[in-house]
N, C-alpha and C positions, 0 to 999 in steps of 0.2 A: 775107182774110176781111173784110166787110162790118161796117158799125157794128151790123148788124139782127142778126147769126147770133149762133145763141145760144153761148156758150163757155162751158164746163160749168170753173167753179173746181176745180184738182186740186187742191184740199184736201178737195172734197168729191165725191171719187172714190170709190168705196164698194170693200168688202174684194176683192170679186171681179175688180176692173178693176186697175190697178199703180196701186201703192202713191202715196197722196198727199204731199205736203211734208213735213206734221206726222210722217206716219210714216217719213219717211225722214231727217228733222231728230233722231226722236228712235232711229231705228238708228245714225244717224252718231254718235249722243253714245254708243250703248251700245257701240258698236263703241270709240271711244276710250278708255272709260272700261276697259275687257278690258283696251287696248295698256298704258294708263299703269298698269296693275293686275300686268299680265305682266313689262315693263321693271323695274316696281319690286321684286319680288321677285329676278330675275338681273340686274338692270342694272346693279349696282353699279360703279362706275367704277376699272380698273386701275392702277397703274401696278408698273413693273417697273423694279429701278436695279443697276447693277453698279458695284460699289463694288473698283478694282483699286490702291490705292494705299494706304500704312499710314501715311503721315505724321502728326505730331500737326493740322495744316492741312487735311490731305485726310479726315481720320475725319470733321469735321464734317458737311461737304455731305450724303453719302449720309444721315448719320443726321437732321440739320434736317428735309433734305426728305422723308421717311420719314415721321416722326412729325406732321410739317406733312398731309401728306395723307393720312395717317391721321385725324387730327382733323376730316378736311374727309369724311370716310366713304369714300373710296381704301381698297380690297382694295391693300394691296401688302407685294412681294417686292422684297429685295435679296438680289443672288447676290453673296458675295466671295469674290475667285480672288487668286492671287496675295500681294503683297504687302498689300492688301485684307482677309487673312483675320486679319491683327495684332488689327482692329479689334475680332472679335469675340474673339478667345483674351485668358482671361482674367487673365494675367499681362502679357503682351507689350502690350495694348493699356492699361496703365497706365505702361507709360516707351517711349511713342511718341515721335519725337525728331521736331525741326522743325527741315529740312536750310537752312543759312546759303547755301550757293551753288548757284547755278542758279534760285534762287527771285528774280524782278525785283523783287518786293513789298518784299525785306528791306531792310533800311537798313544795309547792307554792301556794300562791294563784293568782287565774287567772292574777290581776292585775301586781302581780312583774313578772309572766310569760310571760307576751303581754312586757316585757321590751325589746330591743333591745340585742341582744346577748344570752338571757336567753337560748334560744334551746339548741345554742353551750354549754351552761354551764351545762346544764340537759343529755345531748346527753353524754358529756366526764363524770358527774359523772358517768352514767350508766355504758359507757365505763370502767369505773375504778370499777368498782365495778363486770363487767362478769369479768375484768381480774384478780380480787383480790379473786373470790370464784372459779378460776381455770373450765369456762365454757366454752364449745365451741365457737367457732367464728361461724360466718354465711358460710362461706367459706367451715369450718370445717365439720360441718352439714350439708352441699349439699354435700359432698364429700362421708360424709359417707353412707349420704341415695342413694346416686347414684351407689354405691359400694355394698349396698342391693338389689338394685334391682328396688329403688322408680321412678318412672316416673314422670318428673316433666316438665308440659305441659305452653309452651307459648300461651296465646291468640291472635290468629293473626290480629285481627280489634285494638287489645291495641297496638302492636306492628306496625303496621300503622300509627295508631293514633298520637302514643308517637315518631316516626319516627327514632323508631330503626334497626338495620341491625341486621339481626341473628349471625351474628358473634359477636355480643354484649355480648352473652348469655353463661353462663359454657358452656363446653362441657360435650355432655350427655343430655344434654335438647331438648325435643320435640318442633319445631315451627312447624306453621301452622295448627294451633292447631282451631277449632270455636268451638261457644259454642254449637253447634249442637252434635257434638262427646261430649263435657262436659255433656250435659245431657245425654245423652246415656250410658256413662260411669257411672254416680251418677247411675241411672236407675240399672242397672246392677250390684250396689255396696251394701256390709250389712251396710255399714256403710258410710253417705253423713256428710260431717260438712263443714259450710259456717264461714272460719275466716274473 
């Protein structure tokens, strides 16, 4: 085109001819403004944790990071199977033991750990030492994550197995729980971690 021909500014394209800048500047914001209106009512961000170990050391993890992303506004679910389901049964997860051998962290070696009583004595220092650095109990930790909102799912075939009654279990806890809904739920989650 020549510097003489006239070029008609598309902003001042009139309704009948396509749409000018300003009109499509301000569809492009209404159009976002929908997306970030839609994401935020279901967008909420997942995460999913299976928590398969009963240790007094292993109950931690799934519950920190439970209640950690809960806080952060995480929709989340823990599924525990197995040895995992101590955590939430409401007796057994109050004298969770902390195994002396096989654990590289302890300050034993395997041998004085396979001693007789050793667990007991690894179990209470730990003991003494959540209650000496003012940490929450396991008790404390389900309460608060269940008071966020965290779902925390019994495996029904462990619960079988282990020949527990659902009444065993805090209140607030999902039974009848398989691992069929566990994966669907991981599936459906940003964020899958296996403790």
């Amino acid at each position: 085109m020549s510097a003489d021909s006239p070029v008609a500014d598309e902003s001042d394209v009139s309704a009948d001819g396509p749409p000018s800048r300003a009109e499509l500047a301000a569809r492009v914001d209404e159009l976002e403004a929908a997306l970030d209106e839609a994401t935020a009512e279901d967008g909420a961000k997942k995460m999913s944790i299976i928590a398969t170990k009963g240790t007094l050391d292993m109950a931690y993890p799934p519950l920190i990071l439970a209640s950690t992303a809960a806080a952060f506004g995480y929709d989340v679910t823990v599924f525990h199977t197995f040895w995992g389901l101590d955590i939430l049964h409401e007796e057994r997860s109050k004298r969770l033991k902390l195994s002396s051998v096989g654990n590289p962290n302890m300050p034993v070696p395997n041998v004085v750990g396979a001693l007789p009583g050793m667990d007991r004595v690894t179990t209470r220092l730990m003991e003494k030492r959540i209650a000496d650095n003012d940490t929450a109990s396991i008790e404390e930790l389900l309460e608060t994550s269940l008071d966020m909102g965290v779902e925390f799912q019994a495996c029904q075939m462990t619960i079988d197995l282990m020949g527990y009654d659902e009444d065993d279990f805090y209140d607030g806890v999902t039974t009848g729980v398989g691992a069929a809904t566990a994966l669907q739920d991981m599936a459906d989650s940003d964020i899958q971690l296996l403790v």
